[in-house]
C-alpha positions in Angstrom: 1.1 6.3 -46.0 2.2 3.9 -43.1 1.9 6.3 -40.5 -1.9 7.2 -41.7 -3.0 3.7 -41.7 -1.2 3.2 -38.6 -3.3 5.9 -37.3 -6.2 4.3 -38.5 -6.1 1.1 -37.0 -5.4 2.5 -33.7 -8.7 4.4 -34.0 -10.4 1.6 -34.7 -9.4 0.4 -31.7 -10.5 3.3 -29.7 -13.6 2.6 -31.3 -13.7 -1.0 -30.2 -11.0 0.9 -25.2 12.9 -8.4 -3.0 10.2 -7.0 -0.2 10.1 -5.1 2.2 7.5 -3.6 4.8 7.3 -0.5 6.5 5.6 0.0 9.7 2.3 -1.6 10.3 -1.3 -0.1 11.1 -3.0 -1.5 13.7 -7.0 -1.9 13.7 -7.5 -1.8 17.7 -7.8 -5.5 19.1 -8.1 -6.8 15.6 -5.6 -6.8 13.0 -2.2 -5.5 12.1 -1.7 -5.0 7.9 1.4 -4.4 6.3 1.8 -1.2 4.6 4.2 -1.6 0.9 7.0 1.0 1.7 9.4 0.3 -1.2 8.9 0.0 -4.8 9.6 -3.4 -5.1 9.2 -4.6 -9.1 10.0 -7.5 -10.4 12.7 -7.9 -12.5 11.1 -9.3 -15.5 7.4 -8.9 -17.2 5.2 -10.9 -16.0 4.6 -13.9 -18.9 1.1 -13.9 -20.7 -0.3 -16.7 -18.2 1.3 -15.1 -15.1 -1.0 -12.2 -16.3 -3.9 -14.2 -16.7 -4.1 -14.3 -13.0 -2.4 -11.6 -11.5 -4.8 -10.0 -9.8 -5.0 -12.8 -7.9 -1.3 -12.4 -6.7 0.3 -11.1 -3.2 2.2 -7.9 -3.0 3.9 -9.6 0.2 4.4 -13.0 -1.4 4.6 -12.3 -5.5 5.5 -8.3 -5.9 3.1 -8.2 -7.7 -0.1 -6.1 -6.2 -2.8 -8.0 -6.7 -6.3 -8.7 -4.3 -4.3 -12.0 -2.0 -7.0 -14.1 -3.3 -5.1 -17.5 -3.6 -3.7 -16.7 -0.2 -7.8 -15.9 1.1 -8.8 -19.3 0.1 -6.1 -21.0 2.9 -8.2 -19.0 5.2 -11.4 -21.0 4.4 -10.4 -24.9 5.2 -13.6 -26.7 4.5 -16.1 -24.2 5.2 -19.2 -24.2 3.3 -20.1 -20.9 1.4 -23.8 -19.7 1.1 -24.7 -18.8 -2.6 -24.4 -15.4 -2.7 -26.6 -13.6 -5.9 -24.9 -11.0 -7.5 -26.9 -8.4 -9.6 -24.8 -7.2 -13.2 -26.5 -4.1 -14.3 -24.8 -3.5 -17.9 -24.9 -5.1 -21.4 -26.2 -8.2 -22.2 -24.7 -11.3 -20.9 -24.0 -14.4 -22.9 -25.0 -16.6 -20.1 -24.2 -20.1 -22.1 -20.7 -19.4 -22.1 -18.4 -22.6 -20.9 -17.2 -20.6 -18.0 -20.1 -18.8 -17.1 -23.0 -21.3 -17.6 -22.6 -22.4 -14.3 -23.4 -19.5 -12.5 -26.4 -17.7 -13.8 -29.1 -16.6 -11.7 -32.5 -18.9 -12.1 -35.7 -17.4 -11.4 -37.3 -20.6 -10.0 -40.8 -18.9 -9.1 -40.8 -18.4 -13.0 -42.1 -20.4 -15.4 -40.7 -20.1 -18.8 -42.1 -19.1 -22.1 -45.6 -19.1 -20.7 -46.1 -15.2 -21.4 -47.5 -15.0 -17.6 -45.8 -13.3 -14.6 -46.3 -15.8 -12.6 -44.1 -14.8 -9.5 -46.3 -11.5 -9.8 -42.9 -9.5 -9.8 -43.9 -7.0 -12.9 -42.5 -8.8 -15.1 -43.3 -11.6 -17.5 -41.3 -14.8 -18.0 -37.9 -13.0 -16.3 -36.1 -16.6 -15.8 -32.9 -15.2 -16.3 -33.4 -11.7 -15.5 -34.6 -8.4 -17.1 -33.5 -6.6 -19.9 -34.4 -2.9 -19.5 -33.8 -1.6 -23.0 -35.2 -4.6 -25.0 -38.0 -4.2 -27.5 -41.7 -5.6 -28.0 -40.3 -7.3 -31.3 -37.7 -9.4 -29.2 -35.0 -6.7 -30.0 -32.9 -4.5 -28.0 -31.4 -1.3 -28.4 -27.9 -0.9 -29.7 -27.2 2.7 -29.7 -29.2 4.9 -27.6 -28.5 8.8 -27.1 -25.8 10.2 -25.0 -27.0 11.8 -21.6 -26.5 15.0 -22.7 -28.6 14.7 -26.2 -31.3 13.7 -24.3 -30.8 17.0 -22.3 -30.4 19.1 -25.1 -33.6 17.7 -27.0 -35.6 18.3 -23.5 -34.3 21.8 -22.4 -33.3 23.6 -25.7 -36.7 25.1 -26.2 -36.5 26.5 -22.1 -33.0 27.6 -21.7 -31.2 28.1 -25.3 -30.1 31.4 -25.4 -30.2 32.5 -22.1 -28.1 33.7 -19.4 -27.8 32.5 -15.6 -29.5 35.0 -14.6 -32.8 34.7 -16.4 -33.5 31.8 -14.4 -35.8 30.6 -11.5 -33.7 29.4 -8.7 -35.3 25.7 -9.0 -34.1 25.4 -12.3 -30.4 26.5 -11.9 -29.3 22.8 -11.9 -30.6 21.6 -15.1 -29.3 25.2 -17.0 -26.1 24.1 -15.2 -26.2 20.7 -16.7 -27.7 22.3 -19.9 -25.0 24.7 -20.4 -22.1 21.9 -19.8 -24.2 19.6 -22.3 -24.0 22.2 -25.2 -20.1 22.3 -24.5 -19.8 18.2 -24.3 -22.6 18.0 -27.1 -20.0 20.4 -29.4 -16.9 18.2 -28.6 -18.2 14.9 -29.1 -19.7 15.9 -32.7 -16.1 17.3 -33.7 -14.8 13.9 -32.6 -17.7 11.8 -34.3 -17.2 13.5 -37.6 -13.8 12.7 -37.3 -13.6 9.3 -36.1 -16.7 8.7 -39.3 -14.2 10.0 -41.6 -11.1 7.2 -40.3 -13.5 4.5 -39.9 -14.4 5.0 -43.6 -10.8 5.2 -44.9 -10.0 2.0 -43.1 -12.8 0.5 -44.7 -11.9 1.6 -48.2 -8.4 0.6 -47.8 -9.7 -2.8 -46.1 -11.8 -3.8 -49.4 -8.9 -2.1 -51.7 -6.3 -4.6 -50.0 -8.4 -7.4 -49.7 -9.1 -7.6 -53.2 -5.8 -7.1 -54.1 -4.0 -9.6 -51.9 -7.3 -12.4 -53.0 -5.2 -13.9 -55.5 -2.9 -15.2 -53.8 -4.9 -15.4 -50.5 -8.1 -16.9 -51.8 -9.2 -18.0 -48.1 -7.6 -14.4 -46.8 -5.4 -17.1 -44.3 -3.2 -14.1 -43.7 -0.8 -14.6 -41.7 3.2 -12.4 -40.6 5.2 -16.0 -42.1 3.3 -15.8 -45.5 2.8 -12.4 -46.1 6.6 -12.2 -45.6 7.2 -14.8 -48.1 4.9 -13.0 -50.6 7.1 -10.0 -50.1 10.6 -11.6 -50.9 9.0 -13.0 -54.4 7.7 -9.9 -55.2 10.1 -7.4 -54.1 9.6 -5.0 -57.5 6.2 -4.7 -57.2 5.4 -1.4 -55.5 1.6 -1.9 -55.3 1.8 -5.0 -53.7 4.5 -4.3 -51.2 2.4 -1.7 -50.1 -0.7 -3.6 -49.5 2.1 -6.2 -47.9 3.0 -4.2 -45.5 -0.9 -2.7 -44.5 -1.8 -6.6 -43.9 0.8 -6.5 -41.7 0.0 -4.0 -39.7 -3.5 -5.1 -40.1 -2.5 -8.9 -38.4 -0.3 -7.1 -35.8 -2.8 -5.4 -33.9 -5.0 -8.4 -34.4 -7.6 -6.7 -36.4 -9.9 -8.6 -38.1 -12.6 -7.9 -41.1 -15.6 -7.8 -38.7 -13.6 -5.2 -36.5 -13.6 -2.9 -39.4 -17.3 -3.6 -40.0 -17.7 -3.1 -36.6 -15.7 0.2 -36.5 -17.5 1.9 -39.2 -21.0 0.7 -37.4 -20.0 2.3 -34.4 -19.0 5.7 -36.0 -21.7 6.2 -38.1 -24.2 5.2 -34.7 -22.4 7.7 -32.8 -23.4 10.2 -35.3 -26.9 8.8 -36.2 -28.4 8.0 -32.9 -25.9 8.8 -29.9 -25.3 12.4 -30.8 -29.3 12.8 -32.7 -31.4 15.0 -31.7 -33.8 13.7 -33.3 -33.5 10.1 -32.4 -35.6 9.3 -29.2 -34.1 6.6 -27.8 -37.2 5.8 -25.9 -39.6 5.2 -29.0 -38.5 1.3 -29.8 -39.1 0.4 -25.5 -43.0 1.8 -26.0 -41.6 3.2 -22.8 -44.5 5.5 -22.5 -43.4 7.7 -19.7 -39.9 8.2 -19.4 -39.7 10.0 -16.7 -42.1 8.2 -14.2 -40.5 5.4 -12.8 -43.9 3.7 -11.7 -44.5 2.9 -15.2 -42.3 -0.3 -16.1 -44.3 -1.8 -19.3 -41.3 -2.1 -20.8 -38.7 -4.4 -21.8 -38.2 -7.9 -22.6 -36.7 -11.3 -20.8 -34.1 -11.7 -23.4 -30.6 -10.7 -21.6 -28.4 -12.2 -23.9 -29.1 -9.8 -27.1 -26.3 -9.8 -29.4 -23.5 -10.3 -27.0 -21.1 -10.3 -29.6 -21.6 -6.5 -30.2 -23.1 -5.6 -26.6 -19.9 -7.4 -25.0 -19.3 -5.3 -21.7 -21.6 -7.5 -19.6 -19.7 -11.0 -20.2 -16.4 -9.3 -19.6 -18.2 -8.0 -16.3 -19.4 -11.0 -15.1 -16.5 -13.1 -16.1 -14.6 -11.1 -13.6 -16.7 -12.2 -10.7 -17.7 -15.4 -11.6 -15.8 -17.3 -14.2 -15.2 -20.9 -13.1 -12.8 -21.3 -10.9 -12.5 -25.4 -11.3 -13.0 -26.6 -14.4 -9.2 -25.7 -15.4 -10.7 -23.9 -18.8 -10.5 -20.2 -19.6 -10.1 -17.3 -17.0 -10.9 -17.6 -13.2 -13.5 -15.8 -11.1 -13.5 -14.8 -7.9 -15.5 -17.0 -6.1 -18.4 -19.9 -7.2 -20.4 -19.5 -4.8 -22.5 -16.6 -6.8 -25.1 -16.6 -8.8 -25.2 -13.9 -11.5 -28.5 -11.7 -12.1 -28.5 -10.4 -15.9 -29.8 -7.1 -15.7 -29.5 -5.0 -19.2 -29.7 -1.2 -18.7 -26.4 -0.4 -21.0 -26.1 0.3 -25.3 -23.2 2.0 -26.9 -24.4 5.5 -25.4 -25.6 6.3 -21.9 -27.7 4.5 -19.9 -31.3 6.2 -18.8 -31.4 7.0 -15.1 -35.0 5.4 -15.1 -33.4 1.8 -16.5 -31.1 2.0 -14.0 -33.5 2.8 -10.7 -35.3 0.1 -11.9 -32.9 -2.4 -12.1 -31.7 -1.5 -8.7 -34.8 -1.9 -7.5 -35.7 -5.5 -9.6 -32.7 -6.7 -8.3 -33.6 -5.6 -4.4 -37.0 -7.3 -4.6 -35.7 -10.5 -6.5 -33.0 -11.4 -3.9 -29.2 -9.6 -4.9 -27.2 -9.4 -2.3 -24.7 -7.5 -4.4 -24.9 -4.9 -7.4 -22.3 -4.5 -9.9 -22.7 -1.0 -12.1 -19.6 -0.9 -14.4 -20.8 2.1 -15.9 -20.8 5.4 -15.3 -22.0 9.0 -17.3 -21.3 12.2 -16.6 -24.6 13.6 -17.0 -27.7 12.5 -15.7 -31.3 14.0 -15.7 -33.2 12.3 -12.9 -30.5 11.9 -10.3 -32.7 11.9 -7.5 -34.8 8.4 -8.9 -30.9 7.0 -8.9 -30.4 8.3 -5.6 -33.9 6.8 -4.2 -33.3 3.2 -5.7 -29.6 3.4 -3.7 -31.1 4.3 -0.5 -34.1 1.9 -1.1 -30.8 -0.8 -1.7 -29.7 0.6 1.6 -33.2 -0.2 3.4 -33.0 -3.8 2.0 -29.3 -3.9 3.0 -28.3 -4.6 -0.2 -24.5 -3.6 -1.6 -24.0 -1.5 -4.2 -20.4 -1.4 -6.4 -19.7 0.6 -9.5 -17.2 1.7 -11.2 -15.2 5.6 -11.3 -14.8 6.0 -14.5 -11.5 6.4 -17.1 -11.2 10.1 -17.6 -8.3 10.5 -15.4 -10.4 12.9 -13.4 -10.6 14.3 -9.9 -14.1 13.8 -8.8 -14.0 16.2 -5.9 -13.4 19.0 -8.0 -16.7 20.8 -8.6 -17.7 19.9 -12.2 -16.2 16.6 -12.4 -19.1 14.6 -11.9 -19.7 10.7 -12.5 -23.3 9.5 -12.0 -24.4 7.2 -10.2 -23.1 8.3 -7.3 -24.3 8.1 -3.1 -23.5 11.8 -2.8 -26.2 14.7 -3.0 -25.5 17.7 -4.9 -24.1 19.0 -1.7 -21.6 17.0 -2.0 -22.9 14.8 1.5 -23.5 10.8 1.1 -26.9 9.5 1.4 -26.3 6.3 2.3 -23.3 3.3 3.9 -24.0 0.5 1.4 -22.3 2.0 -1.8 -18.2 1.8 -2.9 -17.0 2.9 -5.7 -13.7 1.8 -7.4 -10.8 2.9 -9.4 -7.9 0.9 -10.7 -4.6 0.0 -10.2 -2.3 -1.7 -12.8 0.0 -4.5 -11.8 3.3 -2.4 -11.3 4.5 -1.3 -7.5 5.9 2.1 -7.8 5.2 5.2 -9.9 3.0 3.3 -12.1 0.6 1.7 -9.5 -2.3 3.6 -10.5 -3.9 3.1 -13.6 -3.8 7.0 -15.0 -7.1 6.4 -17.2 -8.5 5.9 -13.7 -10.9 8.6 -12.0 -9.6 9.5 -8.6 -10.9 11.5 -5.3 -10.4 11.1 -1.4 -13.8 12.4 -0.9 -15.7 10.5 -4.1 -14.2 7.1 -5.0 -13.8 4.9 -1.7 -10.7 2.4 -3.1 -8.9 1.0 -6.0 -8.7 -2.6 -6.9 -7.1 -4.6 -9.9 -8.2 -2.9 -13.2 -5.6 -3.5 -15.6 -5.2 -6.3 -18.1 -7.3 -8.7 -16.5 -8.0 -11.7 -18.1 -12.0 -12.4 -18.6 -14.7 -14.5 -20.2 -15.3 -12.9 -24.1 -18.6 -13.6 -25.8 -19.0 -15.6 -28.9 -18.0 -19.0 -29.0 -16.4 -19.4 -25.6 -13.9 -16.6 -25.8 -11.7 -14.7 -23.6 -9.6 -11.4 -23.9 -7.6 -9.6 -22.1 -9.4 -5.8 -20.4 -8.6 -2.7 -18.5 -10.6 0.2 -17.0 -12.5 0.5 -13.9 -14.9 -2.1 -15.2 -13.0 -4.3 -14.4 -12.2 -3.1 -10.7 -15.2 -2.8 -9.6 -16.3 -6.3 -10.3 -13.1 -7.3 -8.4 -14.8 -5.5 -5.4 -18.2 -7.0 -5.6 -16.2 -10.8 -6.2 -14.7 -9.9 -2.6 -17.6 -8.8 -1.4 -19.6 -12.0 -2.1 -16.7 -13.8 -0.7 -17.7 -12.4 2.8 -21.3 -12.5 2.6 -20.9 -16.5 1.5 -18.6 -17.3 4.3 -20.4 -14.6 6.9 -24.0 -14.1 5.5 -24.9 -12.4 9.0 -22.6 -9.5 8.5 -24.7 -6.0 6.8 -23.7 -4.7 3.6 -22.6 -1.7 5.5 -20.4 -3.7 7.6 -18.7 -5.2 4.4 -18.2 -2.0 3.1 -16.2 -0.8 6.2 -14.3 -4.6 6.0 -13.4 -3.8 2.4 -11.9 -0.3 3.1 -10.4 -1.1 6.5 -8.4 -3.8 5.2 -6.8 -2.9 2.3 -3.2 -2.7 1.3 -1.5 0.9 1.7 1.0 1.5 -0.9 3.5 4.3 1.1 4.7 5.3 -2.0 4.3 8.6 -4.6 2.3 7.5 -8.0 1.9 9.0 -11.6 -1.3 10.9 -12.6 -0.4 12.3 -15.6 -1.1 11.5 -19.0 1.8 13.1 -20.4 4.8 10.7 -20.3 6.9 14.2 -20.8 5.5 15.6 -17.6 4.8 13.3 -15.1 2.8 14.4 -11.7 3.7 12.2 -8.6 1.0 12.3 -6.0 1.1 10.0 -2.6 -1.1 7.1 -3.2 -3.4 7.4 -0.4 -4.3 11.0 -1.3 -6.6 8.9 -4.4 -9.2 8.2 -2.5 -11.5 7.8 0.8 -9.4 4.7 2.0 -6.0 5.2 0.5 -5.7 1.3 -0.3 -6.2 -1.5 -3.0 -8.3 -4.1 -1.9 -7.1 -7.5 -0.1 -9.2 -10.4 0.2 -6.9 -11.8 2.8 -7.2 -9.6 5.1 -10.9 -8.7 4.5 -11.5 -12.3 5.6 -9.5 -12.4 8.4 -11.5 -9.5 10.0 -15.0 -11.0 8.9 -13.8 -14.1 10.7 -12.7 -11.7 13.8 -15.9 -9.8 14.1 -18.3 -13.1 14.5 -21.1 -11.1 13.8 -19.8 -8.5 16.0 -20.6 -4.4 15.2 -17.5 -3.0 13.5 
């Protein structure tokens, strides 16, 4: 009975995801970086508050393989950064958090609460921002449809049952995507029926034990000391020994009663509205025509919906922009951004439209920088994705999102993870887009994070992803988060570092500086999953650049070029 309600709580949980260099690589007439030749660990774990910033850490300095970012910031002296705006397309964003107050984006051509667009941008009082999937009501969307629902609700009465060959050649594409969709479609509802079933059993046993334990916890204070004690004055009572022990377990893993309302929310969504075919997420936006991106009547100002359910964005921006002076809570990269609260993202996947035009809002409304920690591997309209990057491109805007955590190898054909600058020919449309996978905080076999997507051709470099310590909505929190997420808002943190220090440089320029001076890690990593069977790859056969970002360095050669063509 321990093991199943051990297995329970973990799926609630899924429900809720000495040194030495080598030789040295020259950049002609600019810089010589270190390459990490040995696996040099440290020879204890890093404590709790030595992992609150280790990202932040040297490989050269701390062995510990983190961006150089306290070793950047001897660089600077007393320079005087431009404020750099910084687009965060993704969940709401509680944006009166302690450590994030200061560094939301103002519309100041806006004038609030007045119902009038007065900056004549398209959209009414946006002071903060936009959010893409709210409602006329004031509401917001939750749970919208996977990608692939949403392609099996549009192309089931064209292509279900029917082979390749009954095609037109113009549609081959979608009955591509079509056919994987009925596949991923199939799998997820196996998985949602089963995950509905746990979620429910941890519920019952939740109330069961609750009430049971009430007497003698009327204010449920439960704590590991006091359920102990409990135990030793009851140690004949089978029944409550039992529930003992399922407290227990229940305060180990730190889940609360609202998680478990939570976790049973969340399964029963994914089966109501995410995996739906009947459920049009569109219907609650009044968004009219879903497929034409030059209808935008849609949407609402409020980009703080519900934070403590629609979390992702805080964690996002904490990452960037948390405070870095006011001693309280995690650390950013850099304060000299302002963050731009753009909501595209629910619990499913985001709508290629909401995305194209937030890329676009935050073009016209003065990002430097845009942060998409998201990712899908479906997506009907990429070609209005692919437009808004190279219209980014135009504007000389950056663009940073993350690779996703399947573990995949995104240069194999089928492995796909949209958005993406490539074409379906596999050829890149533009030089103003990186995207990031993640590293843990181990030198050696365990370097790369294994949840991680990889590719030499598709992701472009890897950056801090694992455990990093981050602003947490509701009530001033902070928690502790891993996945690509979380790297590529390390990237975009970097990047505004340049641009505020050396606003003349292009965005395509600070996309070269990024990949050209990262660290290379000379060593042979773990892919696999399977702690049995281990695969060891070289490092820099993981992506495009073969190297984890350095602020340090990435400085140094902004300060080299003076405005100079790379």
């Amino acid at each position: 009975m321990g093991i199943k309600r051990g297995l329970l709580i973990i799926c609630l949980f899924s429900l809720l995801v000495s040194n030495s260099c080598g030789k040295r690589v020259a950049y002609p007439e600019k810089l010589d970086i270190p390459i990490v030749s040995l696996n040099t660990l440290k020879k204890e774990s890093p404590s709790e508050e030595d992992l609150k910033t280790w990202h932040f850490k040297d490989v050269f300095i701390d062995t510990i393989p983190g961006i150089s970012l306290n070793k950047a910031y001897g660089l600077l002296g007393h320079m005087v950064p431009d404020t750099i705006i910084v687009a965060v397309l993704d969940m709401s964003i509680d944006i009166e958090h302690e450590d994030l107050a200061h560094s939301i984006w103002y519309n100041a051509r806006e004038i609030p609460s007045n119902g009038l667009d007065d900056d004549n941008n398209g959209y009414v009082d946006d002071v903060n921002g936009w959010n893409f999937i709210g409602w006329t009501n004031n509401r917001s969307s939750q749970f919208v449809n996977y990608e692939y629902t949403r392609i099996l609700r549009k192309f089931d009465p064209i292509f279900k049952g029917k082979e390749r060959e009954e095609i037109a050649k113009q549609l081959l594409w979608d009955y591509e995507q079509y056919k994987r969709a009925e596949e991923a479609f199939k799998e997820q509802m196996t998985y949602a029926e089963w995950e509905s079933n746990n979620a429910q059993a941890l519920t019952n046993l939740g109330k069961d034990n609750k009430a049971l334990l009430s007497k003698y916890f009327p204010s449920s204070d439960f704590t590991i000391g006091k359920l102990d004690s409990l135990s030793a004055i009851f140690k004949e009572d089978a029944n409550l020994q039992d529930a003992i022990e399922f407290r227990k377990e229940l305060v180990q893993y730190g889940v609360l009663e609202k998680d478990i309302i939570e976790g049973q929310l969340k399964a029963d969504e994914r089966i109501n509205k995410l995996l739906n075919l009947e459920y049009n997420d569109r219907k609650p936006l009044e968004d009219l025509y879903p497929d034409d991106l030059n209808y935008n009547k849609y949407g609402n100002n409020i980009v703080n919906y519900n934070t403590t359910l629609l979390d992702h964005g805080t964690l996002v921006a904490g990452v960037i922009a948390a405070n870095r002076e006011n001693e309280i809570g995690a650390k950013g990269v850099t304060n000299a951004v302002k963050i731009m609260p753009l909501s595209i993202s629910a619990f499913g996947d985001e709508h290629d439209k909401d995305l194209a035009l937030a890329i676009r809002y935050a073009v016209d409304n003065g990002a430097r920088i845009i942060n998409i920690s998201s990712g899908k591997t479906f997506s009907m309209h990429p070609k209005l994705v692919q437009n808004a990057i190279e219209y980014a491109a135009i504007k000389d805007v950056l663009i940073v999102t993350s690779a996703g955590n399947d573990g995949l190898n995104l240069d194999k054909v089928g492995n796909y993870n949209f958005p993406n600058d490539t074409d379906l020919k596999a050829e890149e449309i533009s030089d103003n887009f990186i995207k990031v996978g993640s590293v843990t905080h181990k030198v050696g076999k365990d370097l790369f994070d294994i949840y991680s997507n990889y590719g030499k051709r598709e992701v472009d470099i890897f950056a801090p992803g694992k455990e990093i310590y981050t602003t947490s909505p509701n009530q001033d929190n902070y928690s502790f988060e891993s996945g690509t997420s979380f790297a590529a808002p390390m990237v975009a943190g970097v990047a505004a570092l340049i641009f505020s220090y050396y606003p003349h440089l292009s965005a395509e320029e600070v996309k070269k500086i990024i990949l050209e001076t990262g660290i290379e890690y000379k060593m042979y990593v773990n892919i696999s999953k399977d702690e049995e069977q281990p695969k060891l790859v070289p490092f820099v056969t993981l992506c495009k650049s073969g190297k984890v970002i350095n602020a340090y360095y990435a400085l140094k050669l902004a300060e080299l070029l003076n405005g100079k063509k790379l």
